[in-house]
C-alpha positions in Angstrom: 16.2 -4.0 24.2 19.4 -3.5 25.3 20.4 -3.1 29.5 20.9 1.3 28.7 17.4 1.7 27.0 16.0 -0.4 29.4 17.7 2.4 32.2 16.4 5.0 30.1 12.8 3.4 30.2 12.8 3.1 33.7 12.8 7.1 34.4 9.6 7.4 31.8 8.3 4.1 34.6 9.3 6.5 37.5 7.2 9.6 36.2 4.6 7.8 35.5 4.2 5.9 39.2 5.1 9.8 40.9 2.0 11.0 38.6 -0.2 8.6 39.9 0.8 9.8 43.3 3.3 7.0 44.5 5.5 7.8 47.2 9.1 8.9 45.7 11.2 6.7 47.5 8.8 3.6 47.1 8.6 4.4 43.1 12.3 4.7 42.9 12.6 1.4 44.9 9.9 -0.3 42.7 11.0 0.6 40.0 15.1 -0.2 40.6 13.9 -3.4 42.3 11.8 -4.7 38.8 15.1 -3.7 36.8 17.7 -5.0 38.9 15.4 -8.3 39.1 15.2 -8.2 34.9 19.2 -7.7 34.2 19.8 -10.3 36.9 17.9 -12.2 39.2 15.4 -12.6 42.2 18.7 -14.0 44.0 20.5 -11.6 43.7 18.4 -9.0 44.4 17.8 -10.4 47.7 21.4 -10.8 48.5 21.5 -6.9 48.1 18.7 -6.3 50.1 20.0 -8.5 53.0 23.4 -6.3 53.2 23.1 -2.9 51.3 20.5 -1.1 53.4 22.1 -2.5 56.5 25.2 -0.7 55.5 23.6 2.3 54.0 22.1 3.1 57.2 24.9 2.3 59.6 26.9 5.4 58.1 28.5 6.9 60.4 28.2 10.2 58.1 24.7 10.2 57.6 24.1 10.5 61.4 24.4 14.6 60.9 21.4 14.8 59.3 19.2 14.2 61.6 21.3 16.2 64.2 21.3 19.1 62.3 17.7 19.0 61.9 17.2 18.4 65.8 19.4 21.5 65.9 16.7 23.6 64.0 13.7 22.2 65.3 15.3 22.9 69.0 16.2 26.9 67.4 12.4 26.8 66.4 10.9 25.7 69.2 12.9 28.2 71.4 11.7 30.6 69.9 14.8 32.2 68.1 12.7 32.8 64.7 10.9 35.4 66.7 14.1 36.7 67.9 15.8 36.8 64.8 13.4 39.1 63.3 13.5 41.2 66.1 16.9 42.2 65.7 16.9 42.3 62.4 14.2 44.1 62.1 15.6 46.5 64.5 18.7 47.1 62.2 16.2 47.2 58.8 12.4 48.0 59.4 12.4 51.9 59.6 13.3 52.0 56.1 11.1 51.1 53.0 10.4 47.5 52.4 13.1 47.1 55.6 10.2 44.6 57.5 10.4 42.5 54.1 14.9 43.0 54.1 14.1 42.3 57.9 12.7 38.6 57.4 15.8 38.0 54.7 18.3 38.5 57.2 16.6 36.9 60.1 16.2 33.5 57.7 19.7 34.2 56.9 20.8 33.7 60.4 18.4 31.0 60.8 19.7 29.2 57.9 22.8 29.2 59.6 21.2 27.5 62.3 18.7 25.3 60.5 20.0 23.5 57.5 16.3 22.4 56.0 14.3 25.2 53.8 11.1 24.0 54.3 11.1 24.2 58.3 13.1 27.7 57.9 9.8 28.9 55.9 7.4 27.4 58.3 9.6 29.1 61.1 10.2 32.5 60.0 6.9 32.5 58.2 4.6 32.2 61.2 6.9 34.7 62.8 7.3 37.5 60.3 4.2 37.3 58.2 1.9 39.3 61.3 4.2 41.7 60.9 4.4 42.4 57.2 0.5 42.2 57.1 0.1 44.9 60.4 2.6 47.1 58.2 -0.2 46.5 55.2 2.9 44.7 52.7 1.8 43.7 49.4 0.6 40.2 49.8 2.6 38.9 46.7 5.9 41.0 48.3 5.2 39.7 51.8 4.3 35.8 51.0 6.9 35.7 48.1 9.9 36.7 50.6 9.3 34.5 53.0 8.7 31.9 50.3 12.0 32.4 48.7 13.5 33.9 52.5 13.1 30.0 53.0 15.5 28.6 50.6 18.9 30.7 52.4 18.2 27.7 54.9 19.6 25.0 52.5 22.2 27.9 50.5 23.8 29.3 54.2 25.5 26.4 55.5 24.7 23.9 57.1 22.7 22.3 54.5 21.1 19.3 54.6 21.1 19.2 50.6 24.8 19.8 50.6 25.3 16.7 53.0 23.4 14.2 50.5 25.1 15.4 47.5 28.6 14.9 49.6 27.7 11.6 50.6 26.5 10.9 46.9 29.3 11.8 45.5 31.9 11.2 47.9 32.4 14.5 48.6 34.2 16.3 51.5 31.2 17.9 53.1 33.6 20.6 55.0 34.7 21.9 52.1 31.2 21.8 50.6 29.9 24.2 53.4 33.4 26.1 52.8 32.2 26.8 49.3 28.8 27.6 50.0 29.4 30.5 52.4 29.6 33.5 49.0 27.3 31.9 46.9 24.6 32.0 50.0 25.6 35.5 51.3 25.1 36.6 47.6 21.5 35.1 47.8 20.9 37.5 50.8 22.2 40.4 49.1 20.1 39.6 45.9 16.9 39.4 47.5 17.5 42.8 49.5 18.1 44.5 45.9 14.8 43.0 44.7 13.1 44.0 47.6 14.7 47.4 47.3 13.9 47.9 43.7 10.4 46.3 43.7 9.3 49.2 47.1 11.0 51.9 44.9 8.8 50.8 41.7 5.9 51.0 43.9 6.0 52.8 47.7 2.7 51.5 48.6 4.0 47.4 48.5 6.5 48.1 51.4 5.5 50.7 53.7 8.6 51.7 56.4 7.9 50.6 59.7 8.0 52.5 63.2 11.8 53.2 64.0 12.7 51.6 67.4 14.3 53.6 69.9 18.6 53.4 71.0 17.3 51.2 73.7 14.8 48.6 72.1 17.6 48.2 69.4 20.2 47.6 72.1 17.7 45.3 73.9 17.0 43.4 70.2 20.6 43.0 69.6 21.7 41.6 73.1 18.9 39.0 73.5 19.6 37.7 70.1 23.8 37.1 70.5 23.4 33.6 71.5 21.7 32.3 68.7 24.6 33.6 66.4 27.4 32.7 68.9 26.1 29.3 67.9 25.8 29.4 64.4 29.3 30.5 64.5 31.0 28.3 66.7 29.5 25.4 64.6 30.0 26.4 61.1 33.2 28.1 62.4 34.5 24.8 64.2 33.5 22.9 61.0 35.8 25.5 58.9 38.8 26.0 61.1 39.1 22.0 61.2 38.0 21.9 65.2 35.4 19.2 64.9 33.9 17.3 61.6 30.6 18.0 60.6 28.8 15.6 62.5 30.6 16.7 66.0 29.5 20.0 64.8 26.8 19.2 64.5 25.8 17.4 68.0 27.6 20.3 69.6 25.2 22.3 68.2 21.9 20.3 69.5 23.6 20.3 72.7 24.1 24.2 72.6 20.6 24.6 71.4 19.1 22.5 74.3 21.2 24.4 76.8 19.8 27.8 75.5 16.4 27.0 74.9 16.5 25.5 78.9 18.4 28.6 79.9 16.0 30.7 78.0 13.0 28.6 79.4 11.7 28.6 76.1 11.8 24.8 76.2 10.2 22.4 78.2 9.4 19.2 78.2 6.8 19.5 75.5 8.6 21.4 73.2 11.6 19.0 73.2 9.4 16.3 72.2 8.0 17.9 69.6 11.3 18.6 68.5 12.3 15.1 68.9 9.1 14.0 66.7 9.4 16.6 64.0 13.0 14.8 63.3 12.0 11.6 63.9 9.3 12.3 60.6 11.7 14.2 58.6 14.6 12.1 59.1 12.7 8.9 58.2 11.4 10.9 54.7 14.7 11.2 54.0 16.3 7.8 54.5 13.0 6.3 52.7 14.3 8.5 49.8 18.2 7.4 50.4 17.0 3.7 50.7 15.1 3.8 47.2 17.6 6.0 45.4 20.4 3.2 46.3 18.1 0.5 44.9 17.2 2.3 41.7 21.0 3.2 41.6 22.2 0.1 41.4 20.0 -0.9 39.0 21.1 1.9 36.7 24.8 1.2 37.6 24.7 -2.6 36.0 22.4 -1.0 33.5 25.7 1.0 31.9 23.4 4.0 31.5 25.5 6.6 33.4 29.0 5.4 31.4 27.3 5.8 28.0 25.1 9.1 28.8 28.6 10.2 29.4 30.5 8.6 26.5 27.6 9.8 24.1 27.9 13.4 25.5 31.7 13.8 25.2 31.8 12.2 21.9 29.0 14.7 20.4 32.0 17.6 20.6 29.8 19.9 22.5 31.7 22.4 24.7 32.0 21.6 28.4 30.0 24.9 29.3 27.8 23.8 26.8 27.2 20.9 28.4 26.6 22.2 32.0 24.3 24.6 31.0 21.9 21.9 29.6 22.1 19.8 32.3 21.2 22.5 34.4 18.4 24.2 32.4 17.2 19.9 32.6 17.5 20.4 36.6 15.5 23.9 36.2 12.3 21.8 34.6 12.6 18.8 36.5 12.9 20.7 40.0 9.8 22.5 39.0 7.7 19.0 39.6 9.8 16.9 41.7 11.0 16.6 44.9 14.3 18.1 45.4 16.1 15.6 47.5 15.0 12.8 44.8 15.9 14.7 42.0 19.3 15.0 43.1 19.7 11.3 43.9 18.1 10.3 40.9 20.1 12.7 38.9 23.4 12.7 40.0 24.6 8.8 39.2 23.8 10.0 35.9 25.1 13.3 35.3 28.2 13.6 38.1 30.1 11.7 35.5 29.7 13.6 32.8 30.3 16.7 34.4 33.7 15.0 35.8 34.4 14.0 32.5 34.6 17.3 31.2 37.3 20.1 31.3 36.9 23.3 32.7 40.5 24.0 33.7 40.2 22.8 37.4 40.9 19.9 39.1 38.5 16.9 40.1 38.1 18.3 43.4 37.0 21.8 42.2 35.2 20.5 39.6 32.8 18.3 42.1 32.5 21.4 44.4 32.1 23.6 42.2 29.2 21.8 40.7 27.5 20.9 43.8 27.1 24.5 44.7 25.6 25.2 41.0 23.3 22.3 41.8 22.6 23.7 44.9 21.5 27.3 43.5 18.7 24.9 41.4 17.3 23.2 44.1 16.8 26.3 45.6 15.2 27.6 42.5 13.2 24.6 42.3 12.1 25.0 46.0 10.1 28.0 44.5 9.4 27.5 41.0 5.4 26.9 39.4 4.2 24.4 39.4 5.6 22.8 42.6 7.7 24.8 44.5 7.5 23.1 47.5 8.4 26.3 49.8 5.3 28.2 48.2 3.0 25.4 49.3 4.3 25.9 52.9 3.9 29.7 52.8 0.7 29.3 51.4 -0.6 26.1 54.6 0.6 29.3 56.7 -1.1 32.8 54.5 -4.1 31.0 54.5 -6.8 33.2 52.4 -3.6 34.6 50.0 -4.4 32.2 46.9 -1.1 30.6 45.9 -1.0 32.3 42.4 -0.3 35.7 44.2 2.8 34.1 46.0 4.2 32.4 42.6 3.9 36.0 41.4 5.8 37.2 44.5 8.6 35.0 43.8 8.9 35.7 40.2 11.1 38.3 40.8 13.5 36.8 43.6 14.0 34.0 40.7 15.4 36.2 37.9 17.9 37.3 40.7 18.7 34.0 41.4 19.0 33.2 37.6 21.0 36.1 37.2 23.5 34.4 40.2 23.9 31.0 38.6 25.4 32.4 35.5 27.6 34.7 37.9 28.6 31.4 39.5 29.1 29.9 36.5 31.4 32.8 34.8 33.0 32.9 37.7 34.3 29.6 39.4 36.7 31.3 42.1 33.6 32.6 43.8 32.8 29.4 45.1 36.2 28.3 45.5 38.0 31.4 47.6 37.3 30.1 50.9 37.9 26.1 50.1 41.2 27.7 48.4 41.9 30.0 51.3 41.2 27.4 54.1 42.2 24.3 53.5 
């Protein structure tokens, strides 16, 4: 067998050990381990171990994911989901299906604040759901929305998914959130159209809610300036150059903690729990990193990525060709795997053939460009049968609603977002204009 077949083999290992309920990063590290052993040696292998993770781990860069999800457990634990949806319902929820619009824009703004989709579903979930329920929603509209409300937390920068395919890829992670900005307020205005058009097929899913007075909308809109003024200064200072991404985001932790102190919405137990959620989800994600590095080095001495991509250019297909399939592969594999994994399991593999392709930009654009295409998957894979992770969350927080009514909720929101990933793909310069405008 020769060293690419034996790659190949070794994702056909890798499904196999996730079936059988193996941790991700462990399989990955298992299986990369076995591989590297069997194309080299025991010695070897050690002498990677005893330096590799030591210097994966001391990056400097990968220090901002775990501030920016401090930042959003801080922003949940204060409180601001709640506020959020207050003042966007204020703006939306006298209308039809406005308390569903509402919870859109209030996980927009929390997006912009968060960074992870899962914790901006649990957030906004436990804070919105009541009220879509009191207001007698559709339970498919209701549960669905905040299901697929959930994934603007990874598509409105920051975005923790962003960050890993930057440092995958060696990527500038600025002009990663740069780009991100359209293709994320698009998803927002999507899911309001589907929303719209879904109450106006049928009156009775969406019910208006009371209309708030001058006052309680003035009152909405003044507690909830903070939250925003931070969400911009931090995106904002990451855009206009001020700070990198990683002194953005630590000055937004500190800016959270201030608030949440000023606010007294956080105390001493709060923080911790803050300080534990990130601890958990931060260690997830560098067990992930640690075996995606492992089984990527085993692929890398394997040649599997260079010939994928040699056998793919010299089969003549178009380039658009190309990218379509490997994103209609991401579609199907995003439906049972882990997002994170998928995309450092994927990406040694198909980065370089995407960069070996023409599409009439640069390298730069090109790696952008695809990132934020990858980016609309994941989010599509967040939500998608059979294991959209996001609908699992919504459904630990709908409790009776049985999960086949919220896959049926978010049918709809994922033809939109089908619908914006060939818009995205016609159209290049949509993700580009403000990394071509700002830098």
């Amino acid at each position: 067998m020769s060293d690419a077949a034996l790659g190949a083999l070794s994702f056909v290992v890798l499904l196999g050990l996730m079936a059988l309920r193996m941790p991700i990063g462990l399989a990955m590290f298992v299986v990369g381990a076995v591989g590297y052993v069997i194309l080299n040696d025991a010695a070897t292998l050690l002498s990677w171990l005893k330096s590799t993770p030591y210097y994966l781990f001391s990056n400097y860069t990968l220090s901002v994911i775990p501030l920016f999800i401090l930042m959003g457990a801080l922003a949940g634990q204060a409180g601001l989901s709640r506020t959020l949806f207050r003042a966007a319902d204020a703006l939306l929820g006298s209308r039809p299906g406005g308390i569903a619009m509402a919870a859109i824009g209030a996980c927009t703004a929390f997006g912009a604040i968060c960074g992870s989709s899962v914790a901006t579903t649990a957030t906004m979930g436990r804070a919105a759901l009541p009220e879509l329920r009191r207001f007698n929603y559709e339970e498919g509209l209701a549960t669905g929305t905040l299901a697929i409300g959930g994934t603007l937390g990874i598509l409105i920068p920051p975005s923790i998914i962003l960050i890993i395919y930057a440092i995958s890829t060696e990527q500038n992670i600025s002009k990663l959130f740069m780009a991100a900005l359209i293709p994320g307020l698009m998803a927002a205005v999507f899911y309001l159209v589907v929303i719209a058009w879904l109450v106006h097929r049928n009156p009775a899913a969406g019910p208006p809610g009371p209309r708030m007075s001058a006052a309680e909308r003035r009152a909405a809109l003044i507690e909830v300036w903070p939250a925003l003024l931070i969400a911009v200064v931090v995106v904002g200072g990451i855009y206009g150059g001020v700070f990198t991404p990683t002194e953005g985001a630590a000055v937004g932790v500190v800016a959270m903690l201030v608030l949440g102190l000023a606010m007294r919405t956080l105390g001493p137990a709060e923080i911790a729990d803050s300080l534990r959620q990130t601890a958990e989800t931060t260690a997830m994600i560098f067990i992930i990193l640690l075996g995606a590095e492992m089984f990527n080095a085993f692929l890398a001495i394997s040649g599997l990525p260079i010939e994928a991509s040699e056998l793919i250019v010299d089969a003549g297909l178009p380039p658009y060709g190309v990218l379509v399939g490997l994103l209609v592969f991401y579609i199907v594999l995003g439906g049972v795997m882990d997002e994170i994994a998928m995309l450092l399991l994927t990406l040694p593999v198909f980065f370089p053939v995407v960069m070996s392709l023409d599409f009439g930009m640069d390298a730069e654009e090109t790696a952008i460009w695809f990132g934020i295409l990858v980016l609309v998957i994941v989010g599509i894979g967040l939500t998608a049968p059979p294991i959209g992770l996001n609908v699992f969350v919504m459904k630990s927080i709908a409790g009776r609603t049985p999960i086949t009514t919220i896959y049926r909720g978010v049918l709809p929101f994922i033809a939109s977002d089908l619908v914006r990933l060939a818009i995205l793909i016609l159209f290049p310069s949509l993700s580009l204009a403000l990394v071509r405008l700002l830098t």
